[in-house]
C-alpha atoms as an extended CHARMM CRD file, in Angstrom:
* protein
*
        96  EXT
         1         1  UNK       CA              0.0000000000        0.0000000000        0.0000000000  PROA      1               0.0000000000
         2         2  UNK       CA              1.5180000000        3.3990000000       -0.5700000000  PROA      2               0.0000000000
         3         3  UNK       CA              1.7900000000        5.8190000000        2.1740000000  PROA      3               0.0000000000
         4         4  UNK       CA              0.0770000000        9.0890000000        1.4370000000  PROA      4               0.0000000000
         5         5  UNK       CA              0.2250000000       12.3570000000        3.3550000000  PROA      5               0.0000000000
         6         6  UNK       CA             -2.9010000000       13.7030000000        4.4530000000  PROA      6               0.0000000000
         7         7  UNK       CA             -2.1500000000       17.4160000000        4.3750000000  PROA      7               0.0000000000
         8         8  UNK       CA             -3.8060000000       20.0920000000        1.9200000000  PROA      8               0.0000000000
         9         9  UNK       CA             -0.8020000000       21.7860000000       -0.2490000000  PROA      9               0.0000000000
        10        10  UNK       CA             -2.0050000000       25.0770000000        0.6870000000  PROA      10              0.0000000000
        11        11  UNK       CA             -0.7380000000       24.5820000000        4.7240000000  PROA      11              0.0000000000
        12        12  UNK       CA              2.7080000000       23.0480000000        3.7750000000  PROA      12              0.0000000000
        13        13  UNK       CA              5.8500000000       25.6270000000        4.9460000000  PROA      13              0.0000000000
        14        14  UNK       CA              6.9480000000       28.2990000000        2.3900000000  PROA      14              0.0000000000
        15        15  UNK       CA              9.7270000000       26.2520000000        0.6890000000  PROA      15              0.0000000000
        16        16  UNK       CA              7.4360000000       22.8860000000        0.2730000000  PROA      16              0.0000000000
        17        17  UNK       CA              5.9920000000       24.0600000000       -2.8260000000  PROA      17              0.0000000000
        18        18  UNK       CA              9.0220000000       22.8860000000       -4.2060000000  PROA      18              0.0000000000
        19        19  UNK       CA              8.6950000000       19.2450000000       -7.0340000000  PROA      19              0.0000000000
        20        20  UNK       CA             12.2430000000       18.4290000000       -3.9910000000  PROA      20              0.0000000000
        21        21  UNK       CA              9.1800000000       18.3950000000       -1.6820000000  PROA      21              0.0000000000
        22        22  UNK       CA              6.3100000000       16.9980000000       -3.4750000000  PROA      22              0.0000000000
        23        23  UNK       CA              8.6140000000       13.6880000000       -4.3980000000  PROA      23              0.0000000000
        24        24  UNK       CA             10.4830000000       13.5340000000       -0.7400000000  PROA      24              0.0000000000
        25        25  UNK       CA             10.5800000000       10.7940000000        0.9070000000  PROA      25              0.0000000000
        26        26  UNK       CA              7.2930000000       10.4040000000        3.4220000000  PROA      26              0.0000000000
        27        27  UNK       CA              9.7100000000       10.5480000000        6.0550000000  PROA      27              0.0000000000
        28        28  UNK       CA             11.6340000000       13.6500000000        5.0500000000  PROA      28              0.0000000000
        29        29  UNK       CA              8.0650000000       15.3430000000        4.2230000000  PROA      29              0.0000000000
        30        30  UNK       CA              6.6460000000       14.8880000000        7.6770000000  PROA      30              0.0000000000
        31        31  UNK       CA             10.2140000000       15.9360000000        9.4340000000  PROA      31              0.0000000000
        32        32  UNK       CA              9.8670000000       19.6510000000        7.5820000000  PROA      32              0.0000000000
        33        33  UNK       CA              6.1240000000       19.9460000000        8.5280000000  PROA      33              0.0000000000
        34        34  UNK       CA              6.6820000000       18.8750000000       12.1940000000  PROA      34              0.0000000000
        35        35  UNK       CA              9.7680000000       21.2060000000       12.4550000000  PROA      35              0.0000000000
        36        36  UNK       CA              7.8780000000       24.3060000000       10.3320000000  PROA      36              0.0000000000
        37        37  UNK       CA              4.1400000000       23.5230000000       13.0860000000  PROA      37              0.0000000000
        38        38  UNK       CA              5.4960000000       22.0710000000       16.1340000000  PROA      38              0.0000000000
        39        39  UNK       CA              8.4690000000       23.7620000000       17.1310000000  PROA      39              0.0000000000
        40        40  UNK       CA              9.4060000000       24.4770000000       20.7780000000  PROA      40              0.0000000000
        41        41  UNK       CA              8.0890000000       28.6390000000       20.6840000000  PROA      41              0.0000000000
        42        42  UNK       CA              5.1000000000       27.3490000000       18.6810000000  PROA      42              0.0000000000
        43        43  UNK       CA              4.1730000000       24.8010000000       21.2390000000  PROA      43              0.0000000000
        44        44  UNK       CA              5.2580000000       26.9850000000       23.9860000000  PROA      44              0.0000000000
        45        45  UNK       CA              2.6750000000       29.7890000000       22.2090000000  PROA      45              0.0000000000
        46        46  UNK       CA             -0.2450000000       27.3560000000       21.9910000000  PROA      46              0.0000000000
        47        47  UNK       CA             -0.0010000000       26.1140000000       25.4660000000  PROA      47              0.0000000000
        48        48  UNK       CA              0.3100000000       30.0650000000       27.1150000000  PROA      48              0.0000000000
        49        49  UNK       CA             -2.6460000000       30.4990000000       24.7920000000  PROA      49              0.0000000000
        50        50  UNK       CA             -4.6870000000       27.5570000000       26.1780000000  PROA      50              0.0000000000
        51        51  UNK       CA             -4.6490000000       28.5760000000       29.3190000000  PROA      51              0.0000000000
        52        52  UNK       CA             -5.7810000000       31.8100000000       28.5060000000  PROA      52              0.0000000000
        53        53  UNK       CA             -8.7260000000       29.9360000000       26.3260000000  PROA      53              0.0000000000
        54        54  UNK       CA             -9.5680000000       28.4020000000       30.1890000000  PROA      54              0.0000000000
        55        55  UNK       CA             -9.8680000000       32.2470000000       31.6170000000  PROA      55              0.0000000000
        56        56  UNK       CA            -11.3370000000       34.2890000000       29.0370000000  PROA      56              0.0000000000
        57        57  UNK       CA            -12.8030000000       32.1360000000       26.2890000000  PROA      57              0.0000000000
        58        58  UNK       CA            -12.2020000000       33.5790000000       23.0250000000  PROA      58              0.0000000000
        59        59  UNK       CA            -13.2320000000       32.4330000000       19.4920000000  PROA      59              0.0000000000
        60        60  UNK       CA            -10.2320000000       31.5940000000       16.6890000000  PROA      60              0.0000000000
        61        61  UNK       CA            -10.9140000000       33.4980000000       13.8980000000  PROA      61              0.0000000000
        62        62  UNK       CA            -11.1950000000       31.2420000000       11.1290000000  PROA      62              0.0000000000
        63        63  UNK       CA            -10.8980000000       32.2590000000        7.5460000000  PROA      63              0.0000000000
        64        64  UNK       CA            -13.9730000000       31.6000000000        4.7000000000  PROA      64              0.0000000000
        65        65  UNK       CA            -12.8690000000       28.6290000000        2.8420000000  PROA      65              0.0000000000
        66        66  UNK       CA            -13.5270000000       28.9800000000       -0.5010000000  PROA      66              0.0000000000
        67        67  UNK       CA            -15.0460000000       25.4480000000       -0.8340000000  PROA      67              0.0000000000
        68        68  UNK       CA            -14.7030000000       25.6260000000       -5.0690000000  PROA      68              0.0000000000
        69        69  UNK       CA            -10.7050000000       26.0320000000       -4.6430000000  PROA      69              0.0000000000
        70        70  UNK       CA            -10.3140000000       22.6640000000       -3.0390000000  PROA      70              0.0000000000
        71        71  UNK       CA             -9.6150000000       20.4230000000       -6.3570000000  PROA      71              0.0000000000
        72        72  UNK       CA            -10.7290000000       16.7220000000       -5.1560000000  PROA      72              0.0000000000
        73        73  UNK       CA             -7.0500000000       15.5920000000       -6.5160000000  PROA      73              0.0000000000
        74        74  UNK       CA             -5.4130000000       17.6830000000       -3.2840000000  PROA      74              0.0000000000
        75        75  UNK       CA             -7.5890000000       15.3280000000       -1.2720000000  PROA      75              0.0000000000
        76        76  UNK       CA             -5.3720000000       11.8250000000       -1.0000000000  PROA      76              0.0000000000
        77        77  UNK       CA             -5.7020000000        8.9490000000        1.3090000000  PROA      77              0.0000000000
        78        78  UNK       CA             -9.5910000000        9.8730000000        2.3030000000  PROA      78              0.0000000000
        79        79  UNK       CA            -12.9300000000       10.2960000000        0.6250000000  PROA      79              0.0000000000
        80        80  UNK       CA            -13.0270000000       13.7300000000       -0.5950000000  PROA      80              0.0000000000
        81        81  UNK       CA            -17.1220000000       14.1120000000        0.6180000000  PROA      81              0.0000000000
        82        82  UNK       CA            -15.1980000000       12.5640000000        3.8140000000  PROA      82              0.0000000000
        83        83  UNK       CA            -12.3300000000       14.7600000000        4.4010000000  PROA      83              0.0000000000
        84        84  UNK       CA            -15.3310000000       17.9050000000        3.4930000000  PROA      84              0.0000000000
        85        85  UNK       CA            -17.5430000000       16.2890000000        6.4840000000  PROA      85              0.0000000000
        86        86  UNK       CA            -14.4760000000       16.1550000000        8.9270000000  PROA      86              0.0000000000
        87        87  UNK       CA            -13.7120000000       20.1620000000        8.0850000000  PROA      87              0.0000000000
        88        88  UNK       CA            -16.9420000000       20.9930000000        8.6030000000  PROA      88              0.0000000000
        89        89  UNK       CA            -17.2610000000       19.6770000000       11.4230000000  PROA      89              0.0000000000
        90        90  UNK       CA            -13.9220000000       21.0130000000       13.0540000000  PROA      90              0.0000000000
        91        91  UNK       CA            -15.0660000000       24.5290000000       11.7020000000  PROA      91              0.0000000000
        92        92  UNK       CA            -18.4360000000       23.8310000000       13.4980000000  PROA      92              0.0000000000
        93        93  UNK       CA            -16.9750000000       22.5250000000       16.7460000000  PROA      93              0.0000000000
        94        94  UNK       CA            -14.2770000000       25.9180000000       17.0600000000  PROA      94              0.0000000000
        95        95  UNK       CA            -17.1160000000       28.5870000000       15.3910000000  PROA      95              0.0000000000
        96        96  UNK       CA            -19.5930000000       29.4250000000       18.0770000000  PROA      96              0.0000000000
């Protein structure tokens, strides 16, 4: 089975967009997207900002997704009508 990476083009780091990136190995792929989202001060940021969340609950802004820009090929590993549900969901979950 081939190993697909479930991640929209759109969120990978600035030098991703890069054919080096698109045919890295799986491996090599997930090592510059946990090193560009989950770095120590961005970590560190989301867990001061949790605990502010606890005090004073505050909505995320979220930005309108253009639902006709996501091309069902960007959509790998999962159902496309899937991976839409899931989204939704999230957005509905965080929106209040």
């Amino acid at each position: 089975m081939t190993q697909l990476l479930l991640l929209h083009p759109l969120t990978y780091p600035q030098d991703s967009h890069t054919p080096a990136f698109e045919t890295a190995p799986i491996p090599r792929r997930l090592t510059l997207l946990i090193e560009s989202y989950l770095s120590v001060d961005i970590l560190n940021d989301r867990l001061q900002d949790l605990s502010q969340q606890f005090q004073h609950p505050q909505p995320r802004p979220w930005q309108p997704i253009d639902w006709d820009s996501i091309n069902p090929s960007q959509i790998r590993g999962i159902d496309p009508l899937i991976f839409l549900a899931i989204l939704a969901g999230s957005i509905d979950t965080e929106t209040p």
